[in-house]
C-alpha positions as CSV (number, residue, x, y, z in Angstrom):
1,X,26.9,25.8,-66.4
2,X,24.7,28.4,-67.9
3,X,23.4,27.2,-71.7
4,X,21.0,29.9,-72.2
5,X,23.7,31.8,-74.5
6,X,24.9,28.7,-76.1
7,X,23.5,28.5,-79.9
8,X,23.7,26.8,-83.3
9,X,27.2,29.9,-83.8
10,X,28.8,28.6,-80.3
11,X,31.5,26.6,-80.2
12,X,32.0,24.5,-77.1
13,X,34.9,22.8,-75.3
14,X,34.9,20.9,-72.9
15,X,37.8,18.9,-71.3
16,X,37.5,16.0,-68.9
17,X,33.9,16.8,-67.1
18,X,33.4,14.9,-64.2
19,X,36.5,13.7,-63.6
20,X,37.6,13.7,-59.5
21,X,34.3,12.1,-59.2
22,X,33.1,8.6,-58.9
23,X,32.8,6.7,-62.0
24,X,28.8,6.7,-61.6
25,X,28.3,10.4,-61.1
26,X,31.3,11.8,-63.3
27,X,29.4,9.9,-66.1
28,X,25.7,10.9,-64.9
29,X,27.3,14.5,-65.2
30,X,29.3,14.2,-68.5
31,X,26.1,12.3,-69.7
32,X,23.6,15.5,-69.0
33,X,25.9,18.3,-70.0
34,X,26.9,16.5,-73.4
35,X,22.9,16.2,-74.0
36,X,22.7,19.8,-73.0
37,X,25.2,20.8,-75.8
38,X,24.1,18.5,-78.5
39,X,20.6,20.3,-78.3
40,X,22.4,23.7,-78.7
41,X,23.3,22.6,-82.1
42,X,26.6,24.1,-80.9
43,X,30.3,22.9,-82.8
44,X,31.4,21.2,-79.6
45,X,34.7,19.2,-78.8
46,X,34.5,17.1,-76.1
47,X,37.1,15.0,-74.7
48,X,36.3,12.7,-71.9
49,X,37.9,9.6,-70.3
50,X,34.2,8.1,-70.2
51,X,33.9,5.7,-73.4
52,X,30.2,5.0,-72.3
53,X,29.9,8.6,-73.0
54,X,30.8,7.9,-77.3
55,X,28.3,5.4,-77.1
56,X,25.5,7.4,-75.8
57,X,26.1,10.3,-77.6
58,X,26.3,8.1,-81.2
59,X,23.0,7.8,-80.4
60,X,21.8,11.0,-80.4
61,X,24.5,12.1,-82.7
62,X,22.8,15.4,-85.2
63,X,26.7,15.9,-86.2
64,X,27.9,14.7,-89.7
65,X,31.1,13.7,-87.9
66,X,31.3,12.0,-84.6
67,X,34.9,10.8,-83.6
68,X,34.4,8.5,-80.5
């Protein structure tokens, strides 16, 4: 994925990243693109089977409204 066009005006969705991979690497990959997106500053719906992804992401969560 290319995030060099991807800005505060983007929106973003993405649906079920990483899935057909192990658990381990699906979430390594979900984990590293959500980060990616969150620094856009980008509106971005995620949806993901990963509920260790919510967690992380609360973490770093710049949204006023996080939905895990």
């Amino acid at each position: 994925m290319n995030f060099r066009n991807i800005n505060k005006n983007s929106l973003a969705i993405i649906d079920e990243l990483g899935r057909g991979t192990s658990t381990r690497d699906g979430l390594a990959i979900a984990l590293s693109i959500a980060e990616a997106l969150v620094d856009s500053r980008a509106l971005v719906w995620f949806a993901t089977h990963f509920r260790e992804l919510g967690m992380c992401i609360v973490k770093l969560a710049v949204y006023p409204l996080l939905t895990i």
